[in-house]
C-alpha positions as CSV (number, residue, x, y, z in Angstrom):
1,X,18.5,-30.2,38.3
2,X,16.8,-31.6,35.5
3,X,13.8,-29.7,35.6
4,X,16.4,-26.5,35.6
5,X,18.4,-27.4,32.3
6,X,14.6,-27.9,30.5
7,X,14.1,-24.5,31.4
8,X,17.4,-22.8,30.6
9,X,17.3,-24.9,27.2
10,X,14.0,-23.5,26.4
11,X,14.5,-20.1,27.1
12,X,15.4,-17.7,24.1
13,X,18.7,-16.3,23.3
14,X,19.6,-13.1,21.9
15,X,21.3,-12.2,18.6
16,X,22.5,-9.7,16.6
17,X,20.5,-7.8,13.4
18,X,22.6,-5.2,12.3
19,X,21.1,-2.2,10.3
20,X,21.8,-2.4,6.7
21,X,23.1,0.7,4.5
22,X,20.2,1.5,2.6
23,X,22.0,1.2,-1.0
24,X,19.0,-0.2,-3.5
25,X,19.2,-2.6,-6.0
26,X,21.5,-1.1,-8.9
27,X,19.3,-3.0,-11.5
28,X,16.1,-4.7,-12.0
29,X,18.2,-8.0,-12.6
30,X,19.3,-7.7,-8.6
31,X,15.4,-8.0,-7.8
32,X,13.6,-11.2,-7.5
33,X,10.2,-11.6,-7.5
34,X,8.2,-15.5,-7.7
35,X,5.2,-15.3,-9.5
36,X,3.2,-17.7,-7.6
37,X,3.1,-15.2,-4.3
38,X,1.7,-12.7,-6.3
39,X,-2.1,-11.2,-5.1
40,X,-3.9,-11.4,-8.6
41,X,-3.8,-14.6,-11.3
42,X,-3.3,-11.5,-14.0
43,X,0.2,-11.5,-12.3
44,X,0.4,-15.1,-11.1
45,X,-0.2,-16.1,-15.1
46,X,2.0,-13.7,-16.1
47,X,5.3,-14.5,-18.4
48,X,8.1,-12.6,-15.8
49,X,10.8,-12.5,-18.1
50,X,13.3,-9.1,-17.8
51,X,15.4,-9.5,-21.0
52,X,13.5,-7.2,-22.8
53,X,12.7,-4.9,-20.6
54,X,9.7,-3.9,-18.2
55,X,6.0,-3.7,-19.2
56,X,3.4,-2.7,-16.3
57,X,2.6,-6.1,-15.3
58,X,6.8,-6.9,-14.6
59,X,6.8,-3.9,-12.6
60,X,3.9,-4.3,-10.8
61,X,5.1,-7.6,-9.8
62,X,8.7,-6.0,-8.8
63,X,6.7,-3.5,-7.0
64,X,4.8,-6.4,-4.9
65,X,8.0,-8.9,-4.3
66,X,10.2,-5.5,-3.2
67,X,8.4,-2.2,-2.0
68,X,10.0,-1.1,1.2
69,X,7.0,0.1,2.7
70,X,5.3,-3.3,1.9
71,X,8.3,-5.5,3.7
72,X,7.4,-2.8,6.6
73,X,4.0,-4.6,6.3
74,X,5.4,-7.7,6.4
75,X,7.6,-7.4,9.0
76,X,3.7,-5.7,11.2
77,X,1.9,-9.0,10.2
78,X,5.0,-11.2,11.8
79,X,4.4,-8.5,15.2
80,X,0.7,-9.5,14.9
81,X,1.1,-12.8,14.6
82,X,3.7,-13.1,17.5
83,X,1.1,-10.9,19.4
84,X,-1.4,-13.8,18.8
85,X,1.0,-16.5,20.1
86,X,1.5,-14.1,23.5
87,X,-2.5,-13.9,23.7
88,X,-2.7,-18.3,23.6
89,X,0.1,-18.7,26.2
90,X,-1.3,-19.6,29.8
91,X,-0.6,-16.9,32.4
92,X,2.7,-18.4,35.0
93,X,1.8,-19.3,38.1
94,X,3.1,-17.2,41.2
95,X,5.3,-19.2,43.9
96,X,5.7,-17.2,47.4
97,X,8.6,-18.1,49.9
98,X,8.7,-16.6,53.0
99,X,10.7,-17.5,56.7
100,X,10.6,-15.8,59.9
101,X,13.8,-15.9,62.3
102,X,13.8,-15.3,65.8
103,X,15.6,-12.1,67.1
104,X,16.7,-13.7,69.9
105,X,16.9,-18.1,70.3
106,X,14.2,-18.5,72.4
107,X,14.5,-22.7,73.7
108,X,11.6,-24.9,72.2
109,X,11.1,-22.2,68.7
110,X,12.7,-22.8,65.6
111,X,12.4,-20.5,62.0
112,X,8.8,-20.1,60.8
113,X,8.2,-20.8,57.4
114,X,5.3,-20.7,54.7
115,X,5.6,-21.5,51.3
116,X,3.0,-21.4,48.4
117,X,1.9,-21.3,44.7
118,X,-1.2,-19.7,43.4
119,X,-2.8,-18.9,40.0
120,X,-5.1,-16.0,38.4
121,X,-8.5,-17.9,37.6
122,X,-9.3,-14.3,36.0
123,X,-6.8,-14.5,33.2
124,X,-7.6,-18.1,32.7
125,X,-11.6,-17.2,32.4
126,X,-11.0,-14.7,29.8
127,X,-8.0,-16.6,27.9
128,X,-10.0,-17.6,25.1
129,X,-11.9,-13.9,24.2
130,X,-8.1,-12.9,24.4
131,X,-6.6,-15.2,22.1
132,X,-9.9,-14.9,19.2
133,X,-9.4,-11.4,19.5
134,X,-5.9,-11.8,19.2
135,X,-6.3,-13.9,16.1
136,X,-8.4,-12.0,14.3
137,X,-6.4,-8.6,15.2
138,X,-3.6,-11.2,13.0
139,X,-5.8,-11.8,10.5
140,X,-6.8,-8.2,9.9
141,X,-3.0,-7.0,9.8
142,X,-2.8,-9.5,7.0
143,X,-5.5,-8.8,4.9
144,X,-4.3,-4.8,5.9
145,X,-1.4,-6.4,3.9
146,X,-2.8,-8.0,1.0
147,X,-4.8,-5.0,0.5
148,X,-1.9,-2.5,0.0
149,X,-0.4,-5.1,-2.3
150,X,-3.1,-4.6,-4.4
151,X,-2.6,-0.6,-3.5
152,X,1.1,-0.9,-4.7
153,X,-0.1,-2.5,-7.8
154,X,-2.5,0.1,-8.9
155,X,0.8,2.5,-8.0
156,X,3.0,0.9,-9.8
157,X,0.4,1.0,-13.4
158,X,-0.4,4.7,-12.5
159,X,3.3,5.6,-11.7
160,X,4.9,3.4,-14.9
161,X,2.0,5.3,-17.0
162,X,3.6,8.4,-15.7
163,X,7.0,7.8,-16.7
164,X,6.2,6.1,-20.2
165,X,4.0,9.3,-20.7
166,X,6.3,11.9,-20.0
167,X,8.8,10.2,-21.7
168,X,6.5,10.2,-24.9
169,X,6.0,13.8,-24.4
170,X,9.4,14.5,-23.9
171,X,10.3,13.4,-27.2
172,X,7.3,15.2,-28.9
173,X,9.1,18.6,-26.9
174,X,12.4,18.2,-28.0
175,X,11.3,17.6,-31.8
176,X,9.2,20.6,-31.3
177,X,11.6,22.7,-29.7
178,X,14.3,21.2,-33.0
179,X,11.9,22.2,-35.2
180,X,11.2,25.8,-33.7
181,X,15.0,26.6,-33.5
182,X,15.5,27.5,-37.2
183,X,12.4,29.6,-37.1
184,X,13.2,31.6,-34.2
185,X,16.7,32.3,-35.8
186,X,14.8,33.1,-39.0
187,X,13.0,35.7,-36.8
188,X,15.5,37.1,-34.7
189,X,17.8,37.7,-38.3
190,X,14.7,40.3,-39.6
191,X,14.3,41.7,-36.6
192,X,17.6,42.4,-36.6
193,X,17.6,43.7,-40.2
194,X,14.9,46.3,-39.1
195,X,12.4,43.7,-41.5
196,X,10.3,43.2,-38.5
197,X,9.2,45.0,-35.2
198,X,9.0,43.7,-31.8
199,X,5.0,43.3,-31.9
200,X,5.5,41.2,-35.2
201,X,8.5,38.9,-33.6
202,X,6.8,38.7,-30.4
203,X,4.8,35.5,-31.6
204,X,8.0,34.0,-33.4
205,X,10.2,34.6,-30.3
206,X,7.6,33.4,-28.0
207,X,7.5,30.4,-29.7
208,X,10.8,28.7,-29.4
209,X,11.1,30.0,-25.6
210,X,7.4,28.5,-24.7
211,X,8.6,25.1,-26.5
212,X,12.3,24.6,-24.2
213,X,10.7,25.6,-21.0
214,X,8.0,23.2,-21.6
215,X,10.5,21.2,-21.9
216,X,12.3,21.8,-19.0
217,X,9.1,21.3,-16.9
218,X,8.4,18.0,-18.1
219,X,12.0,17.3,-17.6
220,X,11.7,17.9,-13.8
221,X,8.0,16.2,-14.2
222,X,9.9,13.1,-15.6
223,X,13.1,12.8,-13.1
224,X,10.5,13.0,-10.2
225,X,8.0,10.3,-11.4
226,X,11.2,7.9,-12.3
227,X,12.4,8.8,-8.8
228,X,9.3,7.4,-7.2
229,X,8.8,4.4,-9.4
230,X,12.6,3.4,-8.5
231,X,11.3,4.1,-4.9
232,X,8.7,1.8,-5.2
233,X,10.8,-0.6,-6.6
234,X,13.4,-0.8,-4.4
235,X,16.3,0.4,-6.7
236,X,18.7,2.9,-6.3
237,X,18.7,6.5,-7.7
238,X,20.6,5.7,-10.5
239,X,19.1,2.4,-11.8
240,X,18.0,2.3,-15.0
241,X,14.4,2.5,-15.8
242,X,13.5,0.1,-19.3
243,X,9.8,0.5,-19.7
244,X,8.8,-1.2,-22.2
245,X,4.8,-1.9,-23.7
246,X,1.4,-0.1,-23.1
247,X,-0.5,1.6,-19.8
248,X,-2.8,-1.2,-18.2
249,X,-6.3,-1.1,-19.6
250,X,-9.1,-3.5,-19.2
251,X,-12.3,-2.3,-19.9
252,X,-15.4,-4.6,-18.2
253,X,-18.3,-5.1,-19.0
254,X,-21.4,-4.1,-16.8
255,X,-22.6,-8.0,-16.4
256,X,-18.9,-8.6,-15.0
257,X,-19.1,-5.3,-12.9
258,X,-22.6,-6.3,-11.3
259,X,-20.9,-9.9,-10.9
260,X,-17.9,-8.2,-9.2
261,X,-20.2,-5.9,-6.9
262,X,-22.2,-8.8,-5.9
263,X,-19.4,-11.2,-4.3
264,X,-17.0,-7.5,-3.2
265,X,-17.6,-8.1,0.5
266,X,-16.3,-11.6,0.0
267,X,-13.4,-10.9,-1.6
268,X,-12.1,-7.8,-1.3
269,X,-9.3,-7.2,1.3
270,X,-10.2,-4.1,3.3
271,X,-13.5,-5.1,4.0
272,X,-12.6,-8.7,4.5
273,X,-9.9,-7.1,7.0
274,X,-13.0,-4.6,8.0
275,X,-14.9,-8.0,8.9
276,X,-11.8,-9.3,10.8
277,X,-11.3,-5.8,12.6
278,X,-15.2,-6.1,13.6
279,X,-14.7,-10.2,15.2
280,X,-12.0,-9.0,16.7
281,X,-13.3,-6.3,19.1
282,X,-17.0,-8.9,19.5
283,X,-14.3,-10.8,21.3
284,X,-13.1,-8.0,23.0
285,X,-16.6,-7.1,24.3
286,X,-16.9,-10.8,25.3
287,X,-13.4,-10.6,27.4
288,X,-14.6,-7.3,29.2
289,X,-17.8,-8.7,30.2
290,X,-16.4,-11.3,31.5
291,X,-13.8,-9.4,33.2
292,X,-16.9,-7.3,34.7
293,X,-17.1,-10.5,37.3
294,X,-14.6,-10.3,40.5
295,X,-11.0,-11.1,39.7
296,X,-10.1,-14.7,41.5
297,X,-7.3,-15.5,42.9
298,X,-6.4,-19.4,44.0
299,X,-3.0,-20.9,45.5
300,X,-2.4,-23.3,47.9
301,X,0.5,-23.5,51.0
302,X,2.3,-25.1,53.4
303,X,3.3,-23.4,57.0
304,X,5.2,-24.0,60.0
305,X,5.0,-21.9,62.9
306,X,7.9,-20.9,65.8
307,X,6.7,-24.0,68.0
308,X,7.7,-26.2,64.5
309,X,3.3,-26.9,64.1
310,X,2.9,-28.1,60.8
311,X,0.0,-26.5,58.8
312,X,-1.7,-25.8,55.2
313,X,-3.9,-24.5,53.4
314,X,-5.8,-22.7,50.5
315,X,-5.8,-18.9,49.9
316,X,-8.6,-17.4,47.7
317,X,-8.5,-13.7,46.5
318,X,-11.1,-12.0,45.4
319,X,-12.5,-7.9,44.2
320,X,-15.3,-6.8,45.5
321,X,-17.3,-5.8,43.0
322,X,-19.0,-2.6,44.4
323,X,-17.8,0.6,42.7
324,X,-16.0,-0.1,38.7
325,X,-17.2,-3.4,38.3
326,X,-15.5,-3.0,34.4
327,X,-18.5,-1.0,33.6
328,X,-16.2,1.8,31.6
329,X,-14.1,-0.8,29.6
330,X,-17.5,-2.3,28.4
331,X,-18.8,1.0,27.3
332,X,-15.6,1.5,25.6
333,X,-15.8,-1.8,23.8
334,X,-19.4,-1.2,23.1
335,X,-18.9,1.9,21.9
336,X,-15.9,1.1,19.5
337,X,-17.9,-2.0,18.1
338,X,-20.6,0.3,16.9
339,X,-17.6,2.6,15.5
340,X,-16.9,-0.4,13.5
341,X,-19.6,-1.4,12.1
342,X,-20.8,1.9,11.0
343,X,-17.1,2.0,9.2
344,X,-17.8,-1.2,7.5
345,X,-21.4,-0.4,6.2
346,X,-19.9,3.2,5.1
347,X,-17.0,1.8,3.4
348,X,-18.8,-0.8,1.6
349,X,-21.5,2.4,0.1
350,X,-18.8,4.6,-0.9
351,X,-17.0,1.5,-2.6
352,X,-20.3,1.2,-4.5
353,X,-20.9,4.6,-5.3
354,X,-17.4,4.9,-6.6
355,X,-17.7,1.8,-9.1
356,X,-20.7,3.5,-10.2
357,X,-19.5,6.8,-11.2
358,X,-16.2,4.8,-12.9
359,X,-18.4,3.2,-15.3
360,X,-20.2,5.9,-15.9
361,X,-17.4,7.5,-17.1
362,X,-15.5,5.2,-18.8
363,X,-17.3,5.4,-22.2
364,X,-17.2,9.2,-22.1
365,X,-13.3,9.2,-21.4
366,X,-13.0,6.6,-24.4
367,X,-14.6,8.5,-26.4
368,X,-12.7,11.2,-25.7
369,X,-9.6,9.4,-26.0
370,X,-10.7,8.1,-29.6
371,X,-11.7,11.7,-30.5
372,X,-8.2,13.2,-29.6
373,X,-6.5,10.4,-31.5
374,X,-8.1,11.3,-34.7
375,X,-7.5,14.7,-34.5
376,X,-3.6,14.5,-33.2
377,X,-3.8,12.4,-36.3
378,X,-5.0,15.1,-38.4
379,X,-3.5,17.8,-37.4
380,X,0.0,16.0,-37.2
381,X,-1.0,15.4,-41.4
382,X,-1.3,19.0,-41.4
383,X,2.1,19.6,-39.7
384,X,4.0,17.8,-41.8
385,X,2.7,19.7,-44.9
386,X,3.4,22.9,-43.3
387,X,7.0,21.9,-42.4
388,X,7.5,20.9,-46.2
389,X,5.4,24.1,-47.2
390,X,7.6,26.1,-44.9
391,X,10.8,24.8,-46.4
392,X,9.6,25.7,-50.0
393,X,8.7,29.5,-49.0
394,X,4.9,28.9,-49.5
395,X,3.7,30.2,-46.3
396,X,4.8,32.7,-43.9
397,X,6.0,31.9,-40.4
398,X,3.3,33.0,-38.9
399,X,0.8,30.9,-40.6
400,X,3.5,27.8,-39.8
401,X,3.9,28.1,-36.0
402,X,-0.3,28.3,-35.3
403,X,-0.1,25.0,-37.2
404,X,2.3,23.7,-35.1
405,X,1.0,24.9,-32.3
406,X,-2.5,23.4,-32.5
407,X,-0.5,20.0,-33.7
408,X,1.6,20.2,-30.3
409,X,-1.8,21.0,-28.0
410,X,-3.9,18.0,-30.1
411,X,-1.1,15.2,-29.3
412,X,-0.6,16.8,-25.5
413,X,-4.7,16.7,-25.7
414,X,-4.8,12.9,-26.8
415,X,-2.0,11.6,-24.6
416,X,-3.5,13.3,-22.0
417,X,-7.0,11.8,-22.6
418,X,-5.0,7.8,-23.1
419,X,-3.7,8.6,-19.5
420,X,-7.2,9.4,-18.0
421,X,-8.6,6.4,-19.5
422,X,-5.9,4.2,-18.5
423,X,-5.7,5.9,-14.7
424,X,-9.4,4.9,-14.3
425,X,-9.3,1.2,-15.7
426,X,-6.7,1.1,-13.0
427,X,-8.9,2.6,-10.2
428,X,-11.9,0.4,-11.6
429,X,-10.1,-2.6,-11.2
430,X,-8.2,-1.9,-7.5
431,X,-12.4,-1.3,-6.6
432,X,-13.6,-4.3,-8.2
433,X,-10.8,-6.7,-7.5
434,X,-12.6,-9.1,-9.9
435,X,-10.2,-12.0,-10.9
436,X,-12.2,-12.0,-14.1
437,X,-10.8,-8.4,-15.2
438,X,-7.4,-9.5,-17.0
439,X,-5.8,-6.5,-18.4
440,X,-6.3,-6.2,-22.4
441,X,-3.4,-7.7,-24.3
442,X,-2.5,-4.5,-26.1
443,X,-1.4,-3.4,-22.4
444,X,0.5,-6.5,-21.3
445,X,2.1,-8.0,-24.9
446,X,6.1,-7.7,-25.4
447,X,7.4,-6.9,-28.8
């Protein structure tokens, strides 16, 4: 009776989880995030502090503490690790019953009876390949994890670098198309006093219809990259978005990048869950060769015949090993292993081929970026003068829309050139993972 109540008390009971509506947060002061879980000391050391608004560090560490898809992640690693615990637990033992009654009462014969208990020895020989691989199958979904938080963070720079972009050109669109309005209504009045033909209004009229569709695109460009940051995020559609500060940028040098490359196997979480991936199936193989011995059986019983003749005994099962003798599962498991390993050694090559051609490029795109700055600079000079020249009747239309024009194309040209830099200082440091690469003040400081 005892022994019965143990068991009932240890079994497990069942309990609701009902499904949840799906709403999002309806602002960024509904999220929580703690600082000390986060993946990377940049966002570990990192003042989290709302009232002010987001820079790309805040919402990269909103983007960590509240992605869906990473509490999907989450909610994998608490499978594997459950899986792991299944793996450790010793298989039950198997209790048989059985009684035979007479048909008919015979005088001098009574019920026959046999009772026993036996155990797999198989399952117990191969327990411990079962359970390492088990634990390192945990490990690997973890560092799986850790990984794509470092994933979500390099989506969260890119995607607020989106938004803050488009938002910049937005604004540089709707003063343009401002700006444009009065000259396309200067154009469309002489065309409509017969001072000017269609072939000569064609550029003026162009101009201002060029400028609001523009405008429009980036419009739709905008709304979908605010949609997937507040995806990321966790909020609902119509949260509002306060970005506040500069893209990431960091910009190594190559002593930390061969530094970095040196220790990547050791620290970075793919290949680390590469490396866990790889121990996992070794004790895989391990547990199939094992299992290519015969499968054992062992219980003990107790019997009593018809005549009431007490007997017992041992009973021993065992597989002939003639025909399968587990020689396809260890093929399998030998040839996945190799799969693995070649994997590892090609992921680790690429990795390093890619950091490569990042640095390679990231002087070119800063010069770049420095090269468009000056001129956006220039040429906005020159757009100002031709506005005031414009508004004084010292140059014709013409002449003041091709300055515009190339003003409008230099400042696209130079934010477009910032956003290439910054989108590969974040790819260089998702690579690298160096804990040394702390993104450059200018790209983290609050007003």
């Amino acid at each position: 009776m005892a022994t019965s109540l143990v068991w009932v008390a240890g079994c497990a009971t069942y309990s609701p989880l009902p499904l949840g509506e799906g709403q999002g947060a309806k602002d960024v002061s509904q999220l929580s995030a703690n600082t000390a879980d986060m993946p990377l000391p940049a966002l570990r050391t990192h003042r989290f502090d709302l009232s002010h608004g987001m820079d790309v560090t805040d919402v990269a560490i909103l983007a960590v503490a509240n992605s869906p898809d990473l509490k999907v992640l989450r909610d994998q690693l608490g499978v594997a690790r459950a899986q792991a615990f299944a793996a450790g637990l010793l298989p039950d033992p198997q209790l048989s019953i059985n009684q035979e009654y007479l048909s008919h009462p015979v005088p001098g014969y009574t019920t026959s009876s046999a009772y026993g208990i036996s155990e797999d020895i198989t399952s117990l020989l191969t327990r411990s390949t079962r359970k390492a691989a088990a634990k390192s199958q945990a490990d690997q979904v973890n560092l799986d994890l850790l990984w794509e938080e470092w994933q979500t963070i390099a989506q969260a720079r890119l995607l607020f670098n989106q938004v803050v972009s488009l938002r910049e050109q937005q604004q540089e669109l709707a003063a343009e198309e401002a700006a444009l309005k009065p000259v396309d209504g200067f154009v469309r009045k002489a065309l409509q006093d017969g001072n000017l033909t269609y072939d000569a209004a064609s550029a003026g009229l162009n101009a201002y219809a060029d400028a609001s569709k523009r405008l429009s695109d980036g419009t739709v460009q905008m709304h979908q990259a605010e949609h997937d940051l507040r995806v990321l995020l966790g909020l609902a559609p119509d949260a509002p978005l306060d970005l506040i500060g500069k893209p990431f940028l960091t910009s190594p040098t190559p002593e930390q990048v061969d530094a970095a490359l040196a220790s990547l196997p050791e620290r970075r979480p793919d290949l680390l869950a590469l490396q866990a991936g790889y121990k996992a199936q070794e004790a895989t193989l391990r547990g199939a060769i094992r299992a290519q011995f015969p499968a054992l059986t062992f219980g003990v019983d107790r019997q009593s015949d018809n005549s009431g003749v007490l007997s017992h005994g041992i009973n021993i099962g065992i597989t002939l090993p003639l025909f399968d003798r587990n020689r396809g599962n260890i093929a399998i498991e030998n040839a996945t292993r190799q799969q693995l390993k070649d994997d590892y050694e090609g992921r680790v090559l690429t990795t390093r081929n890619d950091i490569r051609q990042l640095m390679l490029d990231q002087d070119t795109l800063a010069k770049q970026r420095d090269q468009s700055q000056a001129q956006s600079k220039r040429l906005d000079d020159a757009r100002h003068a031709a506005e005031a020249a414009w508004q004084k009747g010292l140059i014709d239309w013409p002449t003041y829309l091709s300055i515009r024009a190339n003003a409008l194309s230099a400042d696209m040209d130079y934010i477009a050139a910032r956003d290439q830099l910054s989108q590969q200082a974040i790819a260089l440091e998702a690579l690298l993972g160096s804990t040394d690469l702390q993104p450059s003040s200018a790209s983290t400081s609050k007003p």
